[in-house]
C-alpha positions as CSV (number, residue, x, y, z in Angstrom):
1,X,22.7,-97.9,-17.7
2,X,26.1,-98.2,-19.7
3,X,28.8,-98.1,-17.6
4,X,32.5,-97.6,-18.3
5,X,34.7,-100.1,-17.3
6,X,38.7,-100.9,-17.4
7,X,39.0,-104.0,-19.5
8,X,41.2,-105.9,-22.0
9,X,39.9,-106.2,-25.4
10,X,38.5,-109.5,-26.2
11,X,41.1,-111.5,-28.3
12,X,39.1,-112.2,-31.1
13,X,38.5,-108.5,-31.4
14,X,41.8,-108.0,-31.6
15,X,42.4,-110.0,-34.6
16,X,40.2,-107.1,-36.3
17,X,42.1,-104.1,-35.5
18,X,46.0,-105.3,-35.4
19,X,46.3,-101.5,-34.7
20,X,44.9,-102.5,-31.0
21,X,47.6,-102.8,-28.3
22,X,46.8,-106.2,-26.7
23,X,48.2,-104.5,-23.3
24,X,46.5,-101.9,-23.6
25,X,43.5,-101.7,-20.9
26,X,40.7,-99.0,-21.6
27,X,36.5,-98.0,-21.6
28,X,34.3,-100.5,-22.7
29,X,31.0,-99.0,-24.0
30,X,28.0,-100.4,-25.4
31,X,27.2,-98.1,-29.0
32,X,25.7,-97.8,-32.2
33,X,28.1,-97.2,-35.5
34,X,27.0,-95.2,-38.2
35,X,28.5,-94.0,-41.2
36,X,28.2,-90.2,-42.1
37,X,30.8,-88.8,-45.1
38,X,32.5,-91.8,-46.0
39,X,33.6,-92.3,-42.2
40,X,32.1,-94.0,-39.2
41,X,31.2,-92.4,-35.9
42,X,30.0,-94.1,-32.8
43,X,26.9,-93.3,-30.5
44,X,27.0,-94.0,-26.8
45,X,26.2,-92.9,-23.5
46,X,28.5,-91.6,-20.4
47,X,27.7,-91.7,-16.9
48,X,27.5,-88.3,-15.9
49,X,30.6,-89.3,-13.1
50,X,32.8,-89.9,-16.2
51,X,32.0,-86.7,-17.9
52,X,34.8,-84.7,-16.2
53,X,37.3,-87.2,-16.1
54,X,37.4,-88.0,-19.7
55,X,36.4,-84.6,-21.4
56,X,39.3,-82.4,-19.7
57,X,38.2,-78.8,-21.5
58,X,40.8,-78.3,-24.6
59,X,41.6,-74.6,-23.6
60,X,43.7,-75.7,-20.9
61,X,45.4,-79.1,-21.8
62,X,45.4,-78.4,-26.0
63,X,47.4,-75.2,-27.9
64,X,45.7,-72.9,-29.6
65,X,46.0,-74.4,-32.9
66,X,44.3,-77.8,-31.7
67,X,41.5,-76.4,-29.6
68,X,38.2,-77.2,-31.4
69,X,35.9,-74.6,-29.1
70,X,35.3,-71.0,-28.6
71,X,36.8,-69.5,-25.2
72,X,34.8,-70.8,-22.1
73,X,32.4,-68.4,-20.9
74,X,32.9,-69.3,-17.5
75,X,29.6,-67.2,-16.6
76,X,27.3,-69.2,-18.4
77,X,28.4,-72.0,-16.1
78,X,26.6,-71.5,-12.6
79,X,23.1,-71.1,-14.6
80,X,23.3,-74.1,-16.5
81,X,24.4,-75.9,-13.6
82,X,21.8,-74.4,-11.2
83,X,19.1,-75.4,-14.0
84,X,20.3,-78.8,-13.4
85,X,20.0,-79.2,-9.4
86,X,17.1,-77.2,-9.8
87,X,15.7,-79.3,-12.0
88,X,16.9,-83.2,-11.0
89,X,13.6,-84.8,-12.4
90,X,13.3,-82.8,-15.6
91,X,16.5,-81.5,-16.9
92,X,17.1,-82.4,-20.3
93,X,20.8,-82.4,-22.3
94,X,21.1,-83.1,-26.0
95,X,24.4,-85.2,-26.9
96,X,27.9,-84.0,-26.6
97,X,30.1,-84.3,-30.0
98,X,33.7,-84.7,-29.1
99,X,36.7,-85.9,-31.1
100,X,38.7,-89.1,-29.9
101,X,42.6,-89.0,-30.9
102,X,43.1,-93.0,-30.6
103,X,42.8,-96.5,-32.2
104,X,39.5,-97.4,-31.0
105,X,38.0,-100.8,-31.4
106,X,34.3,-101.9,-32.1
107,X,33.4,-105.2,-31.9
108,X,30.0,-105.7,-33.3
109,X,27.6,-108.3,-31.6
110,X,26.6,-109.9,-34.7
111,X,29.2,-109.2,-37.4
112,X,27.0,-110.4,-40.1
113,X,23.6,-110.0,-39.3
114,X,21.1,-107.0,-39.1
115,X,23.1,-105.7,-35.8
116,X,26.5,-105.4,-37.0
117,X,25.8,-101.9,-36.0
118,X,25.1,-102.4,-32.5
119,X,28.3,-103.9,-30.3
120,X,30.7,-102.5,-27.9
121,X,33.4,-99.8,-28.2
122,X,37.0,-99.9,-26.6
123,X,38.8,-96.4,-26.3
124,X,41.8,-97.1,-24.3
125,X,42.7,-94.9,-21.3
126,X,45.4,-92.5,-23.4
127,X,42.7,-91.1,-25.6
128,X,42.7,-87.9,-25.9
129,X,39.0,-86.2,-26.0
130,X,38.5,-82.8,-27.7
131,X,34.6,-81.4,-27.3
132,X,33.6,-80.3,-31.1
133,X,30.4,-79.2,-28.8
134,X,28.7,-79.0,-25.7
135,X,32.1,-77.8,-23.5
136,X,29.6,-75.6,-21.5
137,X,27.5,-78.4,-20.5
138,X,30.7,-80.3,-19.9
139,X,32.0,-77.6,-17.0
140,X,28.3,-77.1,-16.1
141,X,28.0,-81.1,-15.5
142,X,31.1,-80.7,-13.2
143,X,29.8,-77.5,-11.1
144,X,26.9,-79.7,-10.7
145,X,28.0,-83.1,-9.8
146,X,30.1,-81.2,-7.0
147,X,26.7,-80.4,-5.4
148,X,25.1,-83.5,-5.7
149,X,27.4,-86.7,-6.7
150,X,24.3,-88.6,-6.7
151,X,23.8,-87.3,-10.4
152,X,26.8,-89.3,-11.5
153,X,24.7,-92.3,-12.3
154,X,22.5,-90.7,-14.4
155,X,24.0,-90.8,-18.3
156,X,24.5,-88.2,-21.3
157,X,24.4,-89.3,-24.8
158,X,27.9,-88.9,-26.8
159,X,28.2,-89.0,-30.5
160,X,32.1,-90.0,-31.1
161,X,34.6,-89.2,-34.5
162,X,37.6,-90.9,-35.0
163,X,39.9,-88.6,-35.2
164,X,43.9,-89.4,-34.9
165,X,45.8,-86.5,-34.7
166,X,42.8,-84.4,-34.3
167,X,43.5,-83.2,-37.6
168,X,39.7,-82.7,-38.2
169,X,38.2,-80.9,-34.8
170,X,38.5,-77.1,-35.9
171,X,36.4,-78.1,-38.7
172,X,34.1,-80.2,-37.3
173,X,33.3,-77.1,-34.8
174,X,32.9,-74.7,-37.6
175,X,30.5,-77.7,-39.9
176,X,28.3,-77.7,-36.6
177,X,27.5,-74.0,-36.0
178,X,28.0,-73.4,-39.5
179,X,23.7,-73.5,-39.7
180,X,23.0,-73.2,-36.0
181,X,20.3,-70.7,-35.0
182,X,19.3,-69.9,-31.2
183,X,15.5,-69.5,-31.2
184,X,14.1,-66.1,-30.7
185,X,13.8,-64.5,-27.2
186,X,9.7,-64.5,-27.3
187,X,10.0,-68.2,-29.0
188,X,11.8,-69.3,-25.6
189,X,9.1,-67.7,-23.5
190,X,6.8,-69.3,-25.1
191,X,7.7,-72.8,-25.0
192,X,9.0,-72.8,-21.5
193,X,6.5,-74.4,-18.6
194,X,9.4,-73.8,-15.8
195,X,10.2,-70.2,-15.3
196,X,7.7,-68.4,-13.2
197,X,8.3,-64.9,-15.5
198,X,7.0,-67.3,-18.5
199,X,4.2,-68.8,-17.0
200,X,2.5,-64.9,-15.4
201,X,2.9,-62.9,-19.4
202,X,1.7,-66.1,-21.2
203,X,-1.3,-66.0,-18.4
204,X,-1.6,-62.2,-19.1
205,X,-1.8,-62.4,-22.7
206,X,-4.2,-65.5,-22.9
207,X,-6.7,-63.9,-20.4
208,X,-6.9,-60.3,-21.7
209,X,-8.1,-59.6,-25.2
210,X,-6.4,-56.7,-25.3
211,X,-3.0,-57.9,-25.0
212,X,-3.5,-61.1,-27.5
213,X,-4.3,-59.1,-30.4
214,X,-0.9,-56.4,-29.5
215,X,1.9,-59.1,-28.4
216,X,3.5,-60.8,-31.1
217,X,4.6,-64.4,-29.8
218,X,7.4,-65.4,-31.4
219,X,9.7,-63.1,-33.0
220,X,11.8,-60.8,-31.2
221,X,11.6,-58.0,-34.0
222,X,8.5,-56.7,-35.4
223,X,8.4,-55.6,-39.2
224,X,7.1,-52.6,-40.5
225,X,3.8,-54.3,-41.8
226,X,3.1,-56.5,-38.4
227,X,-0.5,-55.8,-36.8
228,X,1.4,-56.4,-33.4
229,X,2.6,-53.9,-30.8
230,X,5.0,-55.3,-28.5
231,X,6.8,-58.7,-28.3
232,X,6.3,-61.4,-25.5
233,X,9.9,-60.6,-24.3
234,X,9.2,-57.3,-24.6
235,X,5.9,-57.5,-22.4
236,X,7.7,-60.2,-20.1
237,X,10.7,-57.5,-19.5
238,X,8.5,-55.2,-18.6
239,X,6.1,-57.1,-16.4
240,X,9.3,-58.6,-14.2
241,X,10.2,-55.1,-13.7
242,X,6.5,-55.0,-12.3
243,X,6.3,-57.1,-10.2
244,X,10.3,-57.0,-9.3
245,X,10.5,-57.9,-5.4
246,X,6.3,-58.3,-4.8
247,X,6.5,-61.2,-3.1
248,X,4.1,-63.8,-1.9
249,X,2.2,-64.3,-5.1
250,X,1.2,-67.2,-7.1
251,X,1.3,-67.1,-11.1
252,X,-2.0,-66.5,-11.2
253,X,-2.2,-63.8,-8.7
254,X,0.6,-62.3,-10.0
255,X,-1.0,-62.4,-13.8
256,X,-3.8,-60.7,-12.6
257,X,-2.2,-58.4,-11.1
258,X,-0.3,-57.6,-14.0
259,X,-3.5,-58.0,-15.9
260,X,-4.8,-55.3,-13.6
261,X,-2.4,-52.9,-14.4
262,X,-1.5,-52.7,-17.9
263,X,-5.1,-52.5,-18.5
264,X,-5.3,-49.1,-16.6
265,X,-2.0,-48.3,-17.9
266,X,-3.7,-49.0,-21.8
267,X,-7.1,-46.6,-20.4
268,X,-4.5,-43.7,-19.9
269,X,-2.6,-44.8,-24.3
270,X,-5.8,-44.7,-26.1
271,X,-3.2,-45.6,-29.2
272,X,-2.9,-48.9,-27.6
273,X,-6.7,-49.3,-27.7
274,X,-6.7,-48.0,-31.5
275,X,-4.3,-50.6,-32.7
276,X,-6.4,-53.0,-30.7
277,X,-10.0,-52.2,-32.3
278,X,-7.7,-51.9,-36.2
279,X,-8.5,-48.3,-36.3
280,X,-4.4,-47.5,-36.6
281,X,-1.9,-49.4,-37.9
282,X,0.7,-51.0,-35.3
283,X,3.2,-49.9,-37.7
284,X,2.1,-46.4,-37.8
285,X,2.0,-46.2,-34.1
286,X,5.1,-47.2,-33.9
287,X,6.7,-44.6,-36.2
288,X,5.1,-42.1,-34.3
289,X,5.0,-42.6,-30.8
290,X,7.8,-43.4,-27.8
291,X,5.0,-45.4,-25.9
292,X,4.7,-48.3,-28.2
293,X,8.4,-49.3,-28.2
294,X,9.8,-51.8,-25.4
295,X,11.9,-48.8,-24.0
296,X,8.8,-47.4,-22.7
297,X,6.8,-50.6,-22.0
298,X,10.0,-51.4,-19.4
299,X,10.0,-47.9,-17.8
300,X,5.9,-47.9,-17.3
301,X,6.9,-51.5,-16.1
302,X,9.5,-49.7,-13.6
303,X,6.7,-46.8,-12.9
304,X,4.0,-49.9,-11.8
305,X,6.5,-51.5,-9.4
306,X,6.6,-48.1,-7.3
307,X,2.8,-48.0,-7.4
308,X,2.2,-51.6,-6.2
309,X,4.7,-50.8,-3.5
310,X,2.8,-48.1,-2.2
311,X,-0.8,-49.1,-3.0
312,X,-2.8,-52.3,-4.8
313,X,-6.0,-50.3,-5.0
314,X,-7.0,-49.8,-8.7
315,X,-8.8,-46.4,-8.0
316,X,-5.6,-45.3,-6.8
317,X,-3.3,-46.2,-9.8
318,X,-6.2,-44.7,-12.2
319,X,-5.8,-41.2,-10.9
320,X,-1.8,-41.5,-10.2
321,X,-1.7,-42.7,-13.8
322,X,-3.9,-40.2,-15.2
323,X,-0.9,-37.7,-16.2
324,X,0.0,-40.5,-18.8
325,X,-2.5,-39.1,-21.6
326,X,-1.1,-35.5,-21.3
327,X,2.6,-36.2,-21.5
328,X,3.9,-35.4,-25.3
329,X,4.9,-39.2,-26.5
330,X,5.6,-38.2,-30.0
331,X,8.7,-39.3,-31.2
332,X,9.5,-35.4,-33.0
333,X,9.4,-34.3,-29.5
334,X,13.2,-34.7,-29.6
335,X,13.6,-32.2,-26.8
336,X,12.0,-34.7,-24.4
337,X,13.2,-37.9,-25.9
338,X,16.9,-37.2,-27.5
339,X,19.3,-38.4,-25.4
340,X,17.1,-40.5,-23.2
341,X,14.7,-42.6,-25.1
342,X,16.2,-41.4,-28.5
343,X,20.1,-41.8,-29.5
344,X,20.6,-40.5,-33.1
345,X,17.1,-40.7,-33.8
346,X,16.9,-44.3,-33.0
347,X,14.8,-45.6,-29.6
348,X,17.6,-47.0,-27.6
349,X,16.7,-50.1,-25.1
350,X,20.2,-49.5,-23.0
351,X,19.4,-49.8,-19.1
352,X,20.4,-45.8,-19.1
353,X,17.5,-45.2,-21.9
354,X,15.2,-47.0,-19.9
355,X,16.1,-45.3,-16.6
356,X,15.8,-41.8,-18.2
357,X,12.7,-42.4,-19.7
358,X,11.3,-43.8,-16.4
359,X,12.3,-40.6,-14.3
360,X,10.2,-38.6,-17.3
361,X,7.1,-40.5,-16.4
362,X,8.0,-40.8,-13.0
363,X,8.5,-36.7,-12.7
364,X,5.3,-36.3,-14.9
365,X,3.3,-38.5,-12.2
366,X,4.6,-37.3,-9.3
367,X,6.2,-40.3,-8.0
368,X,9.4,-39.7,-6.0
369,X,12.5,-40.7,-7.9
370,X,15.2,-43.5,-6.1
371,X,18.4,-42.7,-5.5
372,X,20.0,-44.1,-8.3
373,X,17.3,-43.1,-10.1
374,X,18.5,-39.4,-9.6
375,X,22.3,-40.0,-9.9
376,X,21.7,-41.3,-13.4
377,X,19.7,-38.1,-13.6
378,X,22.4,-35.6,-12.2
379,X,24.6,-37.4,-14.8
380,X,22.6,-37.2,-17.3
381,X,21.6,-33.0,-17.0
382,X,25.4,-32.8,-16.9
383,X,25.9,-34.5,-20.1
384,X,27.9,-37.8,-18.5
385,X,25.3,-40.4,-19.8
């Protein structure tokens, strides 16, 4: 593992880079020089110990004009951290990209053979380092190392620009996101072995033909033309709100659970079961009806989580649910809809939306409302929602 180290530049590597105090005493990494625009960088690796100590975040020691990053969002720390101790044997961090205002010094291990790329790298101990990205991973690094210090020896790759005067940062920033896209919400579901949510809609969805042929697995948005019903985050919103606080289950139990229960919920659509067998259009359904937007599929989600509460017998969820076929889901039904499912003719997925559409289905079941079930209620029938 590279490790940082106070030392004195080697005198014959001074005679390369008069610029070089030879007093001065700084980090000696091992790192890999590249050339990218005319310019050299340097690729290395940190302990994670040194992280904090070297990357101080530009917000607070830099003025405005010099910072290189967007304002901290001090909430995403705590998550990212947590996903670290959570996670010690299969974490994963890309590189860090920072700007380093000093005369740094690479003395290659074989100047004029194939490796003159590979040597060491001396930044002395005034450097200033300015994160062009990664400064949430920098303050998540810290949170984390505060827990569990042993982390420290574990290493981050760094790719480092010259950058005297740090004339070049609040480009640099702007050339990196310039082209960056986050992946879609379902796309992230998808991929991801960890989360326990993830693991019980992708089991859902692979053991129920019903639900392959309506989820659509990667987007987030579904086009007018798409044979799917519902996106995987869409589905895997509504199914945490299903099983929200049942306890005690493993992902399989849980997934057929689920399983269990959107399949009587789909009995009680037979829309859903249309779009399934290609008699309908997914499209069409969705112009027409409330039911096959993720508003709904959260408050039926909602609806299921007071019914496994009470009851994990199928026979009783088939006649509680039996109300669902008669309840008008058509979206020109605005005097049911506007205002709770519908703002402005558009289906709304605010928490209030869903809430209001759950106490319709809720009141059309008979299933008691919650308390703040009925305040947002109250408000809403006085027009403060």
């Amino acid at each position: 593992m590279p490790i940082a180290t106070p030392a004195r530049p080697r005198p014959e590597a001074l005679q390369s880079s008069p610029k070089t105090p030879k007093d001065t005493f700084g980090y000696v990494f091992p790192a890999i020089r590249g050339l990218q625009a005319g310019r050299h960088f340097y690729v290395t690796m940190f302990p994670l110990r040194l992280i904090p100590r070297l990357f101080l975040f530009d917000e607070e020691e830099l003025q405005p004009t010099l910072r290189a990053q967007r304002t901290l969002n001090k909430s995403r720390i705590p998550e990212i951290a947590r996903y670290i101790l959570d996670n010690p044997r299969e974490y994963v961090f890309s590189a860090l990209t920072a700007s380093v205002d000093a005369d740094i010094l690479f003395d290659s291990f074989d100047s004029s053979g194939t490796t003159a790329h590979i040597g060491q790298l001396s930044i002395p101990m005034s450097a200033r380092f300015v994160i062009n990205d990664g400064q949430h991973r920098r303050a998540a690094i810290e949170q984390a190392l505060r827990e569990n210090p042993e982390l420290g020896d574990e290493s981050i790759p760094i790719v480092l620009f010259l950058d005297v005067g740090l004339e070049r940062c609040q480009q640099m920033f702007t050339d990196l996101n310039r082209y960056a896209i986050r992946p879609s919400r379902s796309l992230t579901i998808l991929y991801d072995q960890r989360e326990s949510g993830a693991r019980i809609v992708k089991n859902l969805v692979n053991q129920s033909p019903l639900w392959t042929n309506l989820i659509e697995m990667e987007r987030n948005n579904l086009s007018a033309r798409s044979r799917k019903l519902f996106t995987l985050s869409a589905l895997h919103g509504a199914t945490k709100a299903l099983l929200d606080s049942i306890d005690e289950l493993t992902v399989d139990e849980a997934a057929k659970l689920a399983r269990t229960y959107w399949g009587v919920t789909a009995e009680k659509i037979p829309e859903w079961k249309m779009v399934h067998e290609r008699k309908v259009t997914a499209g069409d359904v969705r112009r027409d009806f409330i039911h096959s937007h993720g508003t709904a599929l959260h408050a039926l989600g909602k609806v299921g989580n007071a019914l496994l509460r009470d009851s994990r017998d199928v026979r009783t969820w088939r006649r509680t649910l039996e109300p669902l076929s008669a309840i008008d889901w058509s979206r020109t039904n605005s005097q049911l809809w506007e205002g709770r499912a519908i703002i402005g003719g558009r289906v709304s997925k605010t928490s209030t939306c869903v809430a209001l559409t759950t106490n319709v289905i809720k009141r059309a079941l008979g299933i008691p409302l919650t308390p703040e079930e009925l305040r947002i209620e109250t408000m809403h029938e006085r027009g403060e929602s």
